[in-house]
N, CA, C and O atoms as a Tripos MOL2 file, in Angstrom:
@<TRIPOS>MOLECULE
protein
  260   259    65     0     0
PROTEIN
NO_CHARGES

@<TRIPOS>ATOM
      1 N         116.2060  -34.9650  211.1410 N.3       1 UNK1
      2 CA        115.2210  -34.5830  212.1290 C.3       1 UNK1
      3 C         113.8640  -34.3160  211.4910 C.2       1 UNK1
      4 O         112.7920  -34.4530  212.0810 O.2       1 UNK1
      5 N         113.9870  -33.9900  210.4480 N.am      2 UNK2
      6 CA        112.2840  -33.4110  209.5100 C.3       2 UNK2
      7 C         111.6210  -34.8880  209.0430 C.2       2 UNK2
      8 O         110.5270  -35.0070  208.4910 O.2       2 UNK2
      9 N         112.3790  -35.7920  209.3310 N.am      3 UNK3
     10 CA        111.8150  -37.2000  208.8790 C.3       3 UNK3
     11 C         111.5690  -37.8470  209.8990 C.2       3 UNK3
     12 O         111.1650  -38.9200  209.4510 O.2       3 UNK3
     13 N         111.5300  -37.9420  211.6910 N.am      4 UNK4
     14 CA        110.9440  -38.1350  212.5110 C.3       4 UNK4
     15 C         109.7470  -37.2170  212.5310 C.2       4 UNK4
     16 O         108.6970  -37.7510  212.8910 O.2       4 UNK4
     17 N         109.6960  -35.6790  212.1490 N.am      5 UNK5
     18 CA        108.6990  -34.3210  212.5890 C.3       5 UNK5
     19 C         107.8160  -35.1540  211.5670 C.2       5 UNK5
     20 O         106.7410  -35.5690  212.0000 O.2       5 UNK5
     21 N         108.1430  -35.4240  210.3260 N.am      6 UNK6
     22 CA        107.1320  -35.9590  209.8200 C.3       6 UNK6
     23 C         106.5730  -37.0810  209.9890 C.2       6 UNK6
     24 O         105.3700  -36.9500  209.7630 O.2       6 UNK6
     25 N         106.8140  -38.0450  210.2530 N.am      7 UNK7
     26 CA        106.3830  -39.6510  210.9640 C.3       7 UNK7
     27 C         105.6390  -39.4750  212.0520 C.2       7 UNK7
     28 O         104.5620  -40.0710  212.0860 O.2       7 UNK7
     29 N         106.0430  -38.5970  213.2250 N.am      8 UNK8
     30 CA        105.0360  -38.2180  214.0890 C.3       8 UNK8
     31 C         103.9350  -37.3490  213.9900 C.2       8 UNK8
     32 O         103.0360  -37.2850  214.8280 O.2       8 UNK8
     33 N         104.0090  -36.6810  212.9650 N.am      9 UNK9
     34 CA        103.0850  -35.7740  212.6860 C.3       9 UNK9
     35 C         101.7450  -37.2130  211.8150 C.2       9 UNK9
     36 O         100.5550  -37.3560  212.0940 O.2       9 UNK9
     37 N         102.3250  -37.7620  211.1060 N.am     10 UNK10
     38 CA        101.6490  -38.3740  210.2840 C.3      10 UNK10
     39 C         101.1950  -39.4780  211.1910 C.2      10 UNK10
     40 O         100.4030  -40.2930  210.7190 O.2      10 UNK10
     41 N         101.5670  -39.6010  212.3520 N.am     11 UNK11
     42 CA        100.7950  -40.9540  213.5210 C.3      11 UNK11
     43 C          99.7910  -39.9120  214.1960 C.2      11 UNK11
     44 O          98.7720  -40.3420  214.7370 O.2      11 UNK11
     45 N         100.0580  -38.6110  214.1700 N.am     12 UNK12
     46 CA         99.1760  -37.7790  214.7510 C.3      12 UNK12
     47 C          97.9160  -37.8770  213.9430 C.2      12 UNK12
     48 O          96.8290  -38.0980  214.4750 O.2      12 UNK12
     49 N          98.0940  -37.6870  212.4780 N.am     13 UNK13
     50 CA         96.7560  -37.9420  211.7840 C.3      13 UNK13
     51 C          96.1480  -39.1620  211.4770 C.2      13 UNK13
     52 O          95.0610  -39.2140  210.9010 O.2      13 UNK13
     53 N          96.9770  -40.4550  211.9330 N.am     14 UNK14
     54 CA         96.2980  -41.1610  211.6700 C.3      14 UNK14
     55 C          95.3870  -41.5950  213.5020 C.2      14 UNK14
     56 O          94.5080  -42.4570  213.5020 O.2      14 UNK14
     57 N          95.6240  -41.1600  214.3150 N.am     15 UNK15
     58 CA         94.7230  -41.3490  215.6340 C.3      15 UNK15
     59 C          93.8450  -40.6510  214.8620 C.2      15 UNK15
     60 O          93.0430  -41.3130  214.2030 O.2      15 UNK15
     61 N          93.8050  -39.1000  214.7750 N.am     16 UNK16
     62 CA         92.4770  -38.0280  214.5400 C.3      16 UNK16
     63 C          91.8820  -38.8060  213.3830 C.2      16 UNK16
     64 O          90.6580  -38.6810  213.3450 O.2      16 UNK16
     65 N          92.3890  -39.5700  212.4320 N.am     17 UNK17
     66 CA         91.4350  -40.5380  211.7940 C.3      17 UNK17
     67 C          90.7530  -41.5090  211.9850 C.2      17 UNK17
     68 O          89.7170  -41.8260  211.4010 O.2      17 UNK17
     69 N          91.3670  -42.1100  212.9280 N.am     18 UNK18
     70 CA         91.0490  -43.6650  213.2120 C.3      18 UNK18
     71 C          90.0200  -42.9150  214.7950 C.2      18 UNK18
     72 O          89.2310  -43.6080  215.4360 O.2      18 UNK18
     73 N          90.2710  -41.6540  215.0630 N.am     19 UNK19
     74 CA         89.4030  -40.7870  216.1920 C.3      19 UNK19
     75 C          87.6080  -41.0910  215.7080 C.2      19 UNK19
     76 O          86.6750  -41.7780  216.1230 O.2      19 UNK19
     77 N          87.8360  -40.2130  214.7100 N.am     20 UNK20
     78 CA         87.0740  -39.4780  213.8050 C.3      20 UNK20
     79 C          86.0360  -41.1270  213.3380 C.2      20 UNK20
     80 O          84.8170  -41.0110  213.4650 O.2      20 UNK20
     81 N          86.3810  -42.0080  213.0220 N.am     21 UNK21
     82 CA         85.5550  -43.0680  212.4400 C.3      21 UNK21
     83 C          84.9440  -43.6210  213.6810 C.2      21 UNK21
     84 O          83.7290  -43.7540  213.8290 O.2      21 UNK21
     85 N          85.6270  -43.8600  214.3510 N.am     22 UNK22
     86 CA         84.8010  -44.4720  215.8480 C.3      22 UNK22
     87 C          83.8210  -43.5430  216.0610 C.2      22 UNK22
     88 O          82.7470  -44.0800  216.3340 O.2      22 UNK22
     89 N          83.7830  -42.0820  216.0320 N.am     23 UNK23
     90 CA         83.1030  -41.3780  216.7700 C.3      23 UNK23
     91 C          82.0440  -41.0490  216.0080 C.2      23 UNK23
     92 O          81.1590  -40.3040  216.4280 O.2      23 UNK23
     93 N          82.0390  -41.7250  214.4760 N.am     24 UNK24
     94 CA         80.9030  -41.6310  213.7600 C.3      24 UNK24
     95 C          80.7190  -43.3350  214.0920 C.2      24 UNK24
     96 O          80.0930  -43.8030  213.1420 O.2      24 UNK24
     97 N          80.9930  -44.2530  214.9470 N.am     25 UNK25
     98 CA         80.3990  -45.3890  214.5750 C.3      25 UNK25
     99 C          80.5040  -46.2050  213.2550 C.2      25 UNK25
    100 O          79.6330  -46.8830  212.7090 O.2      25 UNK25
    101 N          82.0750  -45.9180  212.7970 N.am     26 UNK26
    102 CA         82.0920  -46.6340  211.6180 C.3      26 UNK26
    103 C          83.2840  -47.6180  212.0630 C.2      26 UNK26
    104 O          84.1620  -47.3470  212.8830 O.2      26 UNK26
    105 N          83.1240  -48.8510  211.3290 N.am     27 UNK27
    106 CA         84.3870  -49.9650  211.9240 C.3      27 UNK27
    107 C          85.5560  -49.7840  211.0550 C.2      27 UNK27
    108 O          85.4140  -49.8150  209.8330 O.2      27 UNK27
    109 N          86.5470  -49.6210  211.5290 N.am     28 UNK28
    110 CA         87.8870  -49.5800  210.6650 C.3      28 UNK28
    111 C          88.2010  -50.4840  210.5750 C.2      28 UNK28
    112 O          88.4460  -51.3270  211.4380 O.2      28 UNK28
    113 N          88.3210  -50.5470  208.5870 N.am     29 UNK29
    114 CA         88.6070  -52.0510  208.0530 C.3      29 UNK29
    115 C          90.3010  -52.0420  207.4930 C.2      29 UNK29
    116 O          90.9020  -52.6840  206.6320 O.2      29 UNK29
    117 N          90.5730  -51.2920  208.1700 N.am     30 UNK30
    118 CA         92.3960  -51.0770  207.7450 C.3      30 UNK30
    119 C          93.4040  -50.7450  208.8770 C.2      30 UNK30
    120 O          93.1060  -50.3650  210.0100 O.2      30 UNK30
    121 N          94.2880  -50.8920  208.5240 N.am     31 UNK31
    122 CA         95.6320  -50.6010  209.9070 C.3      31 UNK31
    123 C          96.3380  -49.5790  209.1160 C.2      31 UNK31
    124 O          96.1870  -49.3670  207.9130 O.2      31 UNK31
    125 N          97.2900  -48.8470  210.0990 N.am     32 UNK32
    126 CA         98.2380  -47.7860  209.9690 C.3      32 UNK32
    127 C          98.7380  -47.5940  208.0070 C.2      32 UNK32
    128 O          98.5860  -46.8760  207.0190 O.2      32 UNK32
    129 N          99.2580  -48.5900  208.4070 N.am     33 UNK33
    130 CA        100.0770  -48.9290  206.6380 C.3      33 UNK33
    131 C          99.1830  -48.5320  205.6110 C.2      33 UNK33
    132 O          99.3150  -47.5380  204.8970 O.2      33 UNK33
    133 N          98.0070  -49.5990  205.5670 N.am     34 UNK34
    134 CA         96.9730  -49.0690  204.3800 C.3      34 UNK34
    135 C          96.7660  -47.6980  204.6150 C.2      34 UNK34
    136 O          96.9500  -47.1690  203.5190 O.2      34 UNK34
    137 N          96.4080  -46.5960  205.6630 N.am     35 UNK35
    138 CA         96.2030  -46.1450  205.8280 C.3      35 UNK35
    139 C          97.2410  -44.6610  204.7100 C.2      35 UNK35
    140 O          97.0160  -43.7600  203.9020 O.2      35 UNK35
    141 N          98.4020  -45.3330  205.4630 N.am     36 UNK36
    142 CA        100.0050  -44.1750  204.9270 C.3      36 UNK36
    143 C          99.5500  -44.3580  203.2390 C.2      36 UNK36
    144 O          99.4020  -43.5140  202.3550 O.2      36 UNK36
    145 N          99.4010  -45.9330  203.2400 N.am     37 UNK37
    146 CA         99.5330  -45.9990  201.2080 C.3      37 UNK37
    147 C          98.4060  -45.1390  200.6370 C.2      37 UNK37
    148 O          98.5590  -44.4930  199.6000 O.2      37 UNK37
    149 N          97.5910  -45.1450  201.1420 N.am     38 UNK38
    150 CA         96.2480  -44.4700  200.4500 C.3      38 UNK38
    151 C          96.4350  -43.2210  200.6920 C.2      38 UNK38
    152 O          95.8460  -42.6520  199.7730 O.2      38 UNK38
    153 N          96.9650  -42.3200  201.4720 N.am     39 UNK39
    154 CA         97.1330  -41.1530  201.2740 C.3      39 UNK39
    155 C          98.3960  -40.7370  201.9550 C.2      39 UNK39
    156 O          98.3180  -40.2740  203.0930 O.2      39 UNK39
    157 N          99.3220  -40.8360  201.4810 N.am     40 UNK40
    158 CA        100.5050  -40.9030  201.7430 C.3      40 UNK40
    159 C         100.8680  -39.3810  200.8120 C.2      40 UNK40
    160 O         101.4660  -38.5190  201.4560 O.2      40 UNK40
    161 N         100.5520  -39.0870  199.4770 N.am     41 UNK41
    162 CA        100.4010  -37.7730  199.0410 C.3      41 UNK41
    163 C          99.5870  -36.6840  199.1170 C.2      41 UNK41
    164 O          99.5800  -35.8090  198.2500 O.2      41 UNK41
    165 N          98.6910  -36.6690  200.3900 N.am     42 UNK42
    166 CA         97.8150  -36.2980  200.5290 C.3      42 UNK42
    167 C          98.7750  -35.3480  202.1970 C.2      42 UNK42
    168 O          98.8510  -34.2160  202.6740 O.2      42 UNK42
    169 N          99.1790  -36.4240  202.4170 N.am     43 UNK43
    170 CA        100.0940  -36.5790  204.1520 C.3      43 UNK43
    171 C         101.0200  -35.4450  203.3310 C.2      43 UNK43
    172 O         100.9020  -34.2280  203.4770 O.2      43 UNK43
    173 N         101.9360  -36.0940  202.4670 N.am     44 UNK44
    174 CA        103.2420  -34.8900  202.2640 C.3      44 UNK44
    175 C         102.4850  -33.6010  202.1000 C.2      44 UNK44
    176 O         102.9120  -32.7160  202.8420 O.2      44 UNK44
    177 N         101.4320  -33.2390  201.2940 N.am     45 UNK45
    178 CA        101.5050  -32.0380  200.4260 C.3      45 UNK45
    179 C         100.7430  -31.2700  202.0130 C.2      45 UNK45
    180 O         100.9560  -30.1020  202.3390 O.2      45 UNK45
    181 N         100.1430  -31.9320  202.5570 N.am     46 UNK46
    182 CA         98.8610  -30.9460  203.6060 C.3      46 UNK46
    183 C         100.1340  -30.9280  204.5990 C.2      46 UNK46
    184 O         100.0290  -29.7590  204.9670 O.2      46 UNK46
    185 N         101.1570  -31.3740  205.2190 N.am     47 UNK47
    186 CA        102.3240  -31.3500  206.3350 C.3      47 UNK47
    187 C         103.0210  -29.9120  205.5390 C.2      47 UNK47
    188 O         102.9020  -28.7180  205.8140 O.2      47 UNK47
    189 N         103.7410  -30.5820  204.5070 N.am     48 UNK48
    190 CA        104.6030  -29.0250  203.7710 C.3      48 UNK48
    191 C         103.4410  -27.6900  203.8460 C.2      48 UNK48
    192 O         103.6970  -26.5350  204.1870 O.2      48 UNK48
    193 N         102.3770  -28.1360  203.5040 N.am     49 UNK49
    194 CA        101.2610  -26.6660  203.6910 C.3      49 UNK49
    195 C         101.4900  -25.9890  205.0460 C.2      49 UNK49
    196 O         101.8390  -24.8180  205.1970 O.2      49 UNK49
    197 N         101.1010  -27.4240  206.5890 N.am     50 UNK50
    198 CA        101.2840  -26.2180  207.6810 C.3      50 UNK50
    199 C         102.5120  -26.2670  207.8130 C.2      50 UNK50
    200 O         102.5190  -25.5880  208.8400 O.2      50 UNK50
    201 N         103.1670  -26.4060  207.7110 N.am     51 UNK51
    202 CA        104.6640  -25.5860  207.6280 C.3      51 UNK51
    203 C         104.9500  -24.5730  207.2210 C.2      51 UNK51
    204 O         105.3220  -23.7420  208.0490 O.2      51 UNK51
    205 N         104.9220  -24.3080  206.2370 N.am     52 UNK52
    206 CA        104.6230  -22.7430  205.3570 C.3      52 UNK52
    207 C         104.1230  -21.8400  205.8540 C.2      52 UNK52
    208 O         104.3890  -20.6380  205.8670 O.2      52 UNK52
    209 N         103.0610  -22.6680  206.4580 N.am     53 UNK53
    210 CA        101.9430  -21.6180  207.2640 C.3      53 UNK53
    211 C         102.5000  -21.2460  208.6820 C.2      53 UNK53
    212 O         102.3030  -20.1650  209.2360 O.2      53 UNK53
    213 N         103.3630  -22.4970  209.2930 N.am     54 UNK54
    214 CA        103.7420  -21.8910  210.4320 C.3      54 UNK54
    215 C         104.8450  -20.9030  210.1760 C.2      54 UNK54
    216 O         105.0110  -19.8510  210.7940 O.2      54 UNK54
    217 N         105.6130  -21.3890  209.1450 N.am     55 UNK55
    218 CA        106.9940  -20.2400  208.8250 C.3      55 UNK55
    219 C         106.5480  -19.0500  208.5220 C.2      55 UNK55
    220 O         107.3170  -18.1100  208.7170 O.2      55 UNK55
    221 N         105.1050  -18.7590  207.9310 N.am     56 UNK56
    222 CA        105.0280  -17.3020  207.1060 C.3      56 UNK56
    223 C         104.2330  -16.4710  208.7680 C.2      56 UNK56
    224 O         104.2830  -15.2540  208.9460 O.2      56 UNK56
    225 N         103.6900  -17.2710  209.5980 N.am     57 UNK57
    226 CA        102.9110  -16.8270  210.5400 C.3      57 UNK57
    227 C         104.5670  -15.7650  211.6190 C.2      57 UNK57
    228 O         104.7830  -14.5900  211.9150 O.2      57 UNK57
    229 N         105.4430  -17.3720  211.8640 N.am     58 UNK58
    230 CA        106.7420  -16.5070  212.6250 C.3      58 UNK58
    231 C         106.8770  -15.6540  211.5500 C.2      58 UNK58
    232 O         106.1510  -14.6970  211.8180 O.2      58 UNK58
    233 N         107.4220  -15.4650  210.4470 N.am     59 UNK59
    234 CA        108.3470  -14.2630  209.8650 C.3      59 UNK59
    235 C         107.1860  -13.1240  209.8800 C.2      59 UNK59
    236 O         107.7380  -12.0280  209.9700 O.2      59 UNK59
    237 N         106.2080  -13.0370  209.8400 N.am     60 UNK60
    238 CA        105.0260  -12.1260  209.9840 C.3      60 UNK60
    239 C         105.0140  -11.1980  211.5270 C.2      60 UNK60
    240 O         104.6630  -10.0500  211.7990 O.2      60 UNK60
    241 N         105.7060  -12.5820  212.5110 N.am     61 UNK61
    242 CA        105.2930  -11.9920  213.8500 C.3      61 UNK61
    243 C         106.4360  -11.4380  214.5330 C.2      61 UNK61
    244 O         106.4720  -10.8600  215.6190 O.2      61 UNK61
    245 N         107.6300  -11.7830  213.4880 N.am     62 UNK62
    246 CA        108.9730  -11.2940  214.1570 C.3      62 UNK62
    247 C         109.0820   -9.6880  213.2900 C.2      62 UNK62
    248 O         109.7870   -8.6940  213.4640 O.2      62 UNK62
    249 N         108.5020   -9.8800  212.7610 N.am     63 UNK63
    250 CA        109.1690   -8.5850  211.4090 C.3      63 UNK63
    251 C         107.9020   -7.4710  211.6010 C.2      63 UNK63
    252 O         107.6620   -6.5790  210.7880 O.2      63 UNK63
    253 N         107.2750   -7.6740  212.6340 N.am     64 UNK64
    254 CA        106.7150   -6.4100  213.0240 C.3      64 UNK64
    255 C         107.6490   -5.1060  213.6570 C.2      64 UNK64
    256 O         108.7240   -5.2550  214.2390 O.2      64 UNK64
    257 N         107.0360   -3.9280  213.4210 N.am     65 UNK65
    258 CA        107.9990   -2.9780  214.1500 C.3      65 UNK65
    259 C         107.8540   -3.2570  215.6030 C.2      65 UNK65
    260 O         108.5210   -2.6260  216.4230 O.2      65 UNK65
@<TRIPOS>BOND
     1     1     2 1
     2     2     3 1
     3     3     4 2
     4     3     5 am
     5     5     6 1
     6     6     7 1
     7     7     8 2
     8     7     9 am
     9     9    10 1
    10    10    11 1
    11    11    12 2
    12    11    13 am
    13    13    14 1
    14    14    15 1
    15    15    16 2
    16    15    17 am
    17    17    18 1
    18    18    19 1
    19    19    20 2
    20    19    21 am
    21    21    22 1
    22    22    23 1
    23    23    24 2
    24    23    25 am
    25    25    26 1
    26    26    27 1
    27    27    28 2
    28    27    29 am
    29    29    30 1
    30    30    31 1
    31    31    32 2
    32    31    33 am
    33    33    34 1
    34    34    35 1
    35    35    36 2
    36    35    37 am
    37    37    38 1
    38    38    39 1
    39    39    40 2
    40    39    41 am
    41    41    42 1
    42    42    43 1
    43    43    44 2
    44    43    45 am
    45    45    46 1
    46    46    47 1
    47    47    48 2
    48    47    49 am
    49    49    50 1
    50    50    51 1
    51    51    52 2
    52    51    53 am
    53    53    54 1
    54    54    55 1
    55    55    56 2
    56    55    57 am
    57    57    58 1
    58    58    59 1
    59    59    60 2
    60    59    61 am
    61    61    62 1
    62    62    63 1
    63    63    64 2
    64    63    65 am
    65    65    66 1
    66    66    67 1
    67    67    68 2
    68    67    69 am
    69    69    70 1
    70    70    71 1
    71    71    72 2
    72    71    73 am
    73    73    74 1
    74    74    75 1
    75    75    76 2
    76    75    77 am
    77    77    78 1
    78    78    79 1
    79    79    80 2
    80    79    81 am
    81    81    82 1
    82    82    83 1
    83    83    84 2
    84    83    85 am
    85    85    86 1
    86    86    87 1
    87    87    88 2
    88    87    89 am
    89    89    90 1
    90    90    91 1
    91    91    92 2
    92    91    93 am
    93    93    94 1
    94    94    95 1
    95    95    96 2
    96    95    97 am
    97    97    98 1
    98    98    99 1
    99    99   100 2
   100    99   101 am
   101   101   102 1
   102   102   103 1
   103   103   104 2
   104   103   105 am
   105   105   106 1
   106   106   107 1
   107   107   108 2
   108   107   109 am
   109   109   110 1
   110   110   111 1
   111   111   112 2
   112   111   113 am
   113   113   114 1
   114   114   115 1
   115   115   116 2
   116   115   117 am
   117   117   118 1
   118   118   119 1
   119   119   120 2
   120   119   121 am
   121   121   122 1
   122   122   123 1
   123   123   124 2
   124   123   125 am
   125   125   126 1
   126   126   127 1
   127   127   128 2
   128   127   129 am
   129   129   130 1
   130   130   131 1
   131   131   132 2
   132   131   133 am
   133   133   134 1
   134   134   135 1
   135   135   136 2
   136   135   137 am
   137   137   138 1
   138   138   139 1
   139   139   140 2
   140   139   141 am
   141   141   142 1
   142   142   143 1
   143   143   144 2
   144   143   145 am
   145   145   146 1
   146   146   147 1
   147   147   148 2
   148   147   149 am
   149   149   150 1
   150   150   151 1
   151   151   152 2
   152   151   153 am
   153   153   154 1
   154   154   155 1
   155   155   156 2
   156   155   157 am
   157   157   158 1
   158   158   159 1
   159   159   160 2
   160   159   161 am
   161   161   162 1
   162   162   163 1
   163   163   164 2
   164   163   165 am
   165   165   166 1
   166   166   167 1
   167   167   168 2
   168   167   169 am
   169   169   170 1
   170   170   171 1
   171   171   172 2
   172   171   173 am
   173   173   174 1
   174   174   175 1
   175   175   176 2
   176   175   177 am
   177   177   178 1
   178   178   179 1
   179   179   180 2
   180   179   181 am
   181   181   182 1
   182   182   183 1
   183   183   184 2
   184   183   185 am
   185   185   186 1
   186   186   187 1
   187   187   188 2
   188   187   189 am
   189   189   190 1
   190   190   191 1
   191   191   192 2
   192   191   193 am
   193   193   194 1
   194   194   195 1
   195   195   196 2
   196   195   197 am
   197   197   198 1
   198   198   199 1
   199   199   200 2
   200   199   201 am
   201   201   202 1
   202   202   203 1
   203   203   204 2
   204   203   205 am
   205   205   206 1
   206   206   207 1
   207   207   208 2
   208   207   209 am
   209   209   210 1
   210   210   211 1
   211   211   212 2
   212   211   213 am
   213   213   214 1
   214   214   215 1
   215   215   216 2
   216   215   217 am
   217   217   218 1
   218   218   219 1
   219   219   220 2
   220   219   221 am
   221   221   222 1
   222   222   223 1
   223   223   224 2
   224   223   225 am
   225   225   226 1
   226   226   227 1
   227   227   228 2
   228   227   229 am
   229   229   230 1
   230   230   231 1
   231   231   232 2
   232   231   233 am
   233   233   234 1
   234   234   235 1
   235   235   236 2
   236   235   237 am
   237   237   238 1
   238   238   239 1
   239   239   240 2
   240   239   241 am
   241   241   242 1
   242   242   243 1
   243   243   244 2
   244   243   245 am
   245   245   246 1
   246   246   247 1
   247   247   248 2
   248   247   249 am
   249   249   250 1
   250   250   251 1
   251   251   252 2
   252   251   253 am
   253   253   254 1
   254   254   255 1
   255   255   256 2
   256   255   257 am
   257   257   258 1
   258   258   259 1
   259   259   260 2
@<TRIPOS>SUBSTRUCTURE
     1 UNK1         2 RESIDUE 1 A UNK
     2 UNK2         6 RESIDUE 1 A UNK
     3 UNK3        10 RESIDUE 1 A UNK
     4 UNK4        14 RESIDUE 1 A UNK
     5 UNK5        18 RESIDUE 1 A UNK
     6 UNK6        22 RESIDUE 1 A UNK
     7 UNK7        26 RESIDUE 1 A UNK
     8 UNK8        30 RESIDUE 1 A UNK
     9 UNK9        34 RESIDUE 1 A UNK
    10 UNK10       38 RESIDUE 1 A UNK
    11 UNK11       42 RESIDUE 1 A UNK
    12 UNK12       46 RESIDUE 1 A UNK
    13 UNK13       50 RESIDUE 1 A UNK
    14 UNK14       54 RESIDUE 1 A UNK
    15 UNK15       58 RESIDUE 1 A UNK
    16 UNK16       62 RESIDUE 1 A UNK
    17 UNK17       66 RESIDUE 1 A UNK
    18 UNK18       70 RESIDUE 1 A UNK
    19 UNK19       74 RESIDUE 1 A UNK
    20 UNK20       78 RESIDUE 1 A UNK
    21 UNK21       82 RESIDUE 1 A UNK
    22 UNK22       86 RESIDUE 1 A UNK
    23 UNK23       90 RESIDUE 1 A UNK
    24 UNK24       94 RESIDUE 1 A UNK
    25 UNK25       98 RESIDUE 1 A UNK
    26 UNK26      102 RESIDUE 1 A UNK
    27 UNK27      106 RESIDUE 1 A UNK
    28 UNK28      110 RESIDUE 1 A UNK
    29 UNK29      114 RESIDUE 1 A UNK
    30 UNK30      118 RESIDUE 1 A UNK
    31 UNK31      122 RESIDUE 1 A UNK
    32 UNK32      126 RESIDUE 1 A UNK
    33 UNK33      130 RESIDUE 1 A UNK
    34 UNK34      134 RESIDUE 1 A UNK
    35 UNK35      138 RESIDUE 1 A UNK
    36 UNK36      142 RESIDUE 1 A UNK
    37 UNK37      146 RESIDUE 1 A UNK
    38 UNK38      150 RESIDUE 1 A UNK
    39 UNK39      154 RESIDUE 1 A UNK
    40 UNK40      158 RESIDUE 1 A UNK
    41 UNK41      162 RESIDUE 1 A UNK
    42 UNK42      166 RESIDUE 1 A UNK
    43 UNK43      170 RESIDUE 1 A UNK
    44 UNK44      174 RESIDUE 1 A UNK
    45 UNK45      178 RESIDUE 1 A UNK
    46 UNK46      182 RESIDUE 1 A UNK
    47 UNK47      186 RESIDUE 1 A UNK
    48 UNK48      190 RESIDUE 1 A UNK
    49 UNK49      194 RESIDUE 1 A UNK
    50 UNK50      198 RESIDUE 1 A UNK
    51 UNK51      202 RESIDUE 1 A UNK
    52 UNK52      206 RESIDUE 1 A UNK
    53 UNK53      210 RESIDUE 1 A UNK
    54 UNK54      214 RESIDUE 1 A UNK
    55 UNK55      218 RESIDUE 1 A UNK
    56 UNK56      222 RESIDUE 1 A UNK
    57 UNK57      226 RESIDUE 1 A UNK
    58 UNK58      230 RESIDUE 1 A UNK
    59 UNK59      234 RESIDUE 1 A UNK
    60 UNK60      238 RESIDUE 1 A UNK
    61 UNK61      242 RESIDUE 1 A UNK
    62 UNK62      246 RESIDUE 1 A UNK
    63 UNK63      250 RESIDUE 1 A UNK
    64 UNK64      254 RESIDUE 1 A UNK
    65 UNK65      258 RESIDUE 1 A UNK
């Protein structure tokens, strides 16, 4: 299941990318794939980050008195 959360998460960033260039008026000279290869370690390490962040936010919000 964490390997679909991540595939969709990672089509999520590539719209807000492929968002983000149109809306500066720049032409995208690449598709999805190039996209994954070129930062494909960039994708794992920033996904595992909000994760962390969402896990430390719940255990923060449950473990109040």
């Amino acid at each position: 299941m964490k390997s679909s959360a991540f595939r969709h998460w990672c089509n999520e960033k590539w719209f807000e990318h492929k968002d983000e260039l149109e809306s500066y008026g720049q032409p995208l000279c690449y598709d999805a794939k190039q996209y994954f290869t070129k930062y494909k370690y960039w994708l794992k390490r920033e996904y595992q980050h909000q994760q962390n962040q969402a896990k430390d936010l719940c255990e923060s919000y449950f473990s109040l008195p």
